[in-house]
N, C-alpha and C positions, 0 to 999 in steps of 0.2 A: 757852834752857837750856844748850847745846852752852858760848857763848862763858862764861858764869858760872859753870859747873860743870865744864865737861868731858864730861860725859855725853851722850849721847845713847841714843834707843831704835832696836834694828834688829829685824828680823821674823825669829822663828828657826822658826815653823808657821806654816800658812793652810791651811784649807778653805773651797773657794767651790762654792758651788750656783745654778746661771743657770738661772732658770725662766720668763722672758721676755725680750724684747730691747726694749731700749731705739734710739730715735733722736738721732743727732746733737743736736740743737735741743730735746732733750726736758729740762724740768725737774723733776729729779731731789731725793729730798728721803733723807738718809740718814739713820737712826738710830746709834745705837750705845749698848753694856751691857756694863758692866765683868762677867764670868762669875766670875771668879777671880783674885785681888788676893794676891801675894806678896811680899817685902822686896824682890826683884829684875826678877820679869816682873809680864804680867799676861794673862790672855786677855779677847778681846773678843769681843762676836757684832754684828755687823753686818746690816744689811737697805739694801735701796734700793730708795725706794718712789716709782711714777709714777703719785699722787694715791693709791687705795686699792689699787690694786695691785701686791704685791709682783714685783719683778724679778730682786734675787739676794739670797741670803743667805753671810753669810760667817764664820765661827771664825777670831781671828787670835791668835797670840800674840805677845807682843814682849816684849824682854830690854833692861835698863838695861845700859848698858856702857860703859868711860873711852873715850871719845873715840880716843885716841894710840893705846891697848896695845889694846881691843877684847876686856878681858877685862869678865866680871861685877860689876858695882856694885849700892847699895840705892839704891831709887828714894827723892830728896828727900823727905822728911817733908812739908813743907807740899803736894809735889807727890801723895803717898801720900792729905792726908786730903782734898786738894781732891777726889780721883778716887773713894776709897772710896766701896763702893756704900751 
């Protein structure tokens, strides 16, 4: 997206909740849900799960933004309805 457009996404929040540990060699399976979908960010919630057990959970938001200047952009349309929940 970066070399096409310019844009890219950076992380402007996170919340993480670790409620187990995981090992090195351990395969990990992550989900992810779009929470809140806006012209410019979006937040996520995230989990990561070792088989039925969950390990962390996580709130992330991220912000479109031009690449060069690192100000605020709207997230590409085709890239908006692909994501929309």
């Amino acid at each position: 997206m970066a070399e096409a457009s310019g844009l890219i996404f950076v992380v402007t929040e996170a919340q993480i909740r670790y409620l187990r540990s995981a090992r090195l060699d351990d395969l990990l399976a992550i989900s992810v849900c779009v929470q809140e979908l806006t012209p410019t960010t979006m937040r996520i919630f995230q989990q990561a799960h070792l088989g039925e057990t969950v390990l962390c959970e996580a709130t992330v938001r991220i912000a479109c933004v031009q690449r060069e200047r690192m100000r605020p952009s709207r997230i590409p349309a085709p890239l908006l309805q692909a994501i929309r929940p």
